[in-house]
C-alpha positions as CSV (number, residue, x, y, z in Angstrom):
1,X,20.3,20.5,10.5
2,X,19.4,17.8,8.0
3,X,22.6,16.6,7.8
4,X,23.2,15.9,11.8
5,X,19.4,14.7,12.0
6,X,20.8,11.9,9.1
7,X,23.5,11.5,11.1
8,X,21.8,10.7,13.9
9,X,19.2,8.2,12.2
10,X,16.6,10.7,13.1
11,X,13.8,11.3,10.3
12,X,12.8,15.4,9.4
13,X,9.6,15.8,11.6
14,X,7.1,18.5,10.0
15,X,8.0,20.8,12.3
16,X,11.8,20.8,11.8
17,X,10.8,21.1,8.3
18,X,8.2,23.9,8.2
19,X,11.2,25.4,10.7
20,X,13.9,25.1,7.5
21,X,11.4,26.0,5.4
22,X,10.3,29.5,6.9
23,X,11.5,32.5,5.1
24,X,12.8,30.5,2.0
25,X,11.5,31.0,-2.3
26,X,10.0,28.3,-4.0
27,X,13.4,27.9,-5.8
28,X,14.9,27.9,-1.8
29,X,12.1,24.9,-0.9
30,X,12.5,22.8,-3.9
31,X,16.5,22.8,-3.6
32,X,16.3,21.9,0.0
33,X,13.4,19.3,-0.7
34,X,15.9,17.6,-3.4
35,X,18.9,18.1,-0.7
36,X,16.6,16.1,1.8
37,X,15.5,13.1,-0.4
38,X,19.3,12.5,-1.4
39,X,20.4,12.4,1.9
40,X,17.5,9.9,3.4
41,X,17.7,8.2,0.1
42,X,18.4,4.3,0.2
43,X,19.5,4.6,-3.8
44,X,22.7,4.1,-4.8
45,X,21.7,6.3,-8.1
46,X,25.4,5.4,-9.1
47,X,25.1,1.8,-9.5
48,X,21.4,2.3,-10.7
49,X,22.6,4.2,-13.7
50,X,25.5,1.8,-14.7
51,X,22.3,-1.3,-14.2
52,X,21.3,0.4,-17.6
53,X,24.4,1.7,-19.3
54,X,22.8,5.1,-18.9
55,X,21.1,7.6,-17.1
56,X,18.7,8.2,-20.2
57,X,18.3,4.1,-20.6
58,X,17.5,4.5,-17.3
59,X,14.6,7.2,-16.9
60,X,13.4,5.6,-20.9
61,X,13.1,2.6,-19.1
62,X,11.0,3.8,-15.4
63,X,9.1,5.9,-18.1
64,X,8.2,2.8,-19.7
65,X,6.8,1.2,-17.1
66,X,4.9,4.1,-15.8
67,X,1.4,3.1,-15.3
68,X,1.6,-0.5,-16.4
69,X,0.1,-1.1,-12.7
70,X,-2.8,0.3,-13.8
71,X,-3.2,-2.1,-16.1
72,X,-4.6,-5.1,-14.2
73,X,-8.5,-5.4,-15.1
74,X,-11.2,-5.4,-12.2
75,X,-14.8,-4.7,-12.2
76,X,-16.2,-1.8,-10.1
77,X,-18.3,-1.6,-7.4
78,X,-19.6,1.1,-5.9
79,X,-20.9,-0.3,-2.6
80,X,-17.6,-2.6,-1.7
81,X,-16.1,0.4,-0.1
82,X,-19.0,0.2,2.4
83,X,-18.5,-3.6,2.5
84,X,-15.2,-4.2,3.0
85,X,-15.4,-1.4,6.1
86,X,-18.3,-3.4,7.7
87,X,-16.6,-7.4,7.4
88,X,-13.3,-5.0,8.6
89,X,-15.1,-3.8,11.5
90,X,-16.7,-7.5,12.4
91,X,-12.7,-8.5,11.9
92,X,-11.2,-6.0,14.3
93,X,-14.1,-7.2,16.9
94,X,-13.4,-10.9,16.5
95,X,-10.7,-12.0,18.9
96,X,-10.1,-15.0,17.5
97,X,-7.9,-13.6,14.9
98,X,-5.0,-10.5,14.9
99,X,-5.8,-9.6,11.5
100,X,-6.7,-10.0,7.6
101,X,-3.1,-11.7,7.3
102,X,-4.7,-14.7,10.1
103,X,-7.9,-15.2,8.0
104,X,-6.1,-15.5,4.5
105,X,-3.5,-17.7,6.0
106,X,-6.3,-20.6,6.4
107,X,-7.5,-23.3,4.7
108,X,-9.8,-22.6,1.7
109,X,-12.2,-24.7,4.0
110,X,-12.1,-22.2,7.0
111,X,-11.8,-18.9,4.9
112,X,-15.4,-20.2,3.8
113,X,-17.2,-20.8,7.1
114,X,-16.1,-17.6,7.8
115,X,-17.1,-15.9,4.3
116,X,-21.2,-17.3,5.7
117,X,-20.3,-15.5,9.2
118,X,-19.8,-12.7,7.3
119,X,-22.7,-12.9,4.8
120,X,-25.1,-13.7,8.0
121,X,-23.6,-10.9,10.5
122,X,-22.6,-7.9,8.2
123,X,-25.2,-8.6,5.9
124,X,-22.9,-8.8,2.9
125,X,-23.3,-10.3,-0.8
126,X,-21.0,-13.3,-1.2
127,X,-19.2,-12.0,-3.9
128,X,-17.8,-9.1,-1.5
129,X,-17.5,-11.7,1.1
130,X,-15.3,-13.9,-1.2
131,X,-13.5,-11.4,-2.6
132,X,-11.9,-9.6,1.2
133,X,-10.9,-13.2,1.8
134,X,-9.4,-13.7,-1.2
135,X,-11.6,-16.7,-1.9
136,X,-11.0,-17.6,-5.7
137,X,-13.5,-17.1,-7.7
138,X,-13.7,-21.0,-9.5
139,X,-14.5,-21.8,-5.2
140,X,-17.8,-22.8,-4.8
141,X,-18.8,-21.5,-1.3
142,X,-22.0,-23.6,-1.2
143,X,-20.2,-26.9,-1.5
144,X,-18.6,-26.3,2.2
């Protein structure tokens, strides 16, 4: 079944899967799990290995950069969650633009009359405001 649903170009709908997975151990599951990512896989694990001269250069090296995206410094907030969903809703209303990608596509000048239609309408600080359109920080949005 996987193999003619790869085949095909077709992806492994949950059903299918819960289906192949019915009656099977743990042991059963986690083989066929490992079956179905290296058949859908994109990696040529081949040519990856010989990249690093080794298969244990290689897994050293993804083990060595494990986590490192976690390393980029940014101060918390507690209430942007609740921000960013209310300027995302006022977004998704607004008509005159598809998306986020539209907004932070514009001049610095226009991202900033919209950070105050944000700030007035959604009733938002103007660092949150600033900071879902990617406004940098050294801007000065009272100078617009």
């Amino acid at each position: 079944m996987v193999n003619f649903l790869h085949s095909q170009g077709r992806p492994i709908l949950y059903k299918t899967l819960d289906r192949l997975m019915d009656g099977l151990i743990m042991k059963e599951k986690r083989q066929l799990a490992d079956y179905i990512i290296k058949a859908y896989s994109k990696i040529n694990y081949e040519r990856l290995i010989k990249l690093y001269d080794s298969y244990e250069k290689m897994t050293n090296a993804f083990s060595d950069n494990t986590g490192s995206e976690y390393d980029i410094k940014e101060e918390f907030d507690q209430y942007a969650g609740f921000e960013y969903r209310k300027m995302a809703h006022h977004l998704a209303q607004d008509k005159r633009y598809n998306d986020i990608g539209d907004l932070i596509r514009l001049p610095a000048e226009k991202r900033i009359e919209y950070l105050w239609e944000l700030v007035e309408q959604c009733h938002v600080t103007i660092e949150h405001a600033r900071r879902f359109l990617h406004i940098d920080s050294g801007t000065n949005p009272t100078a617009a």
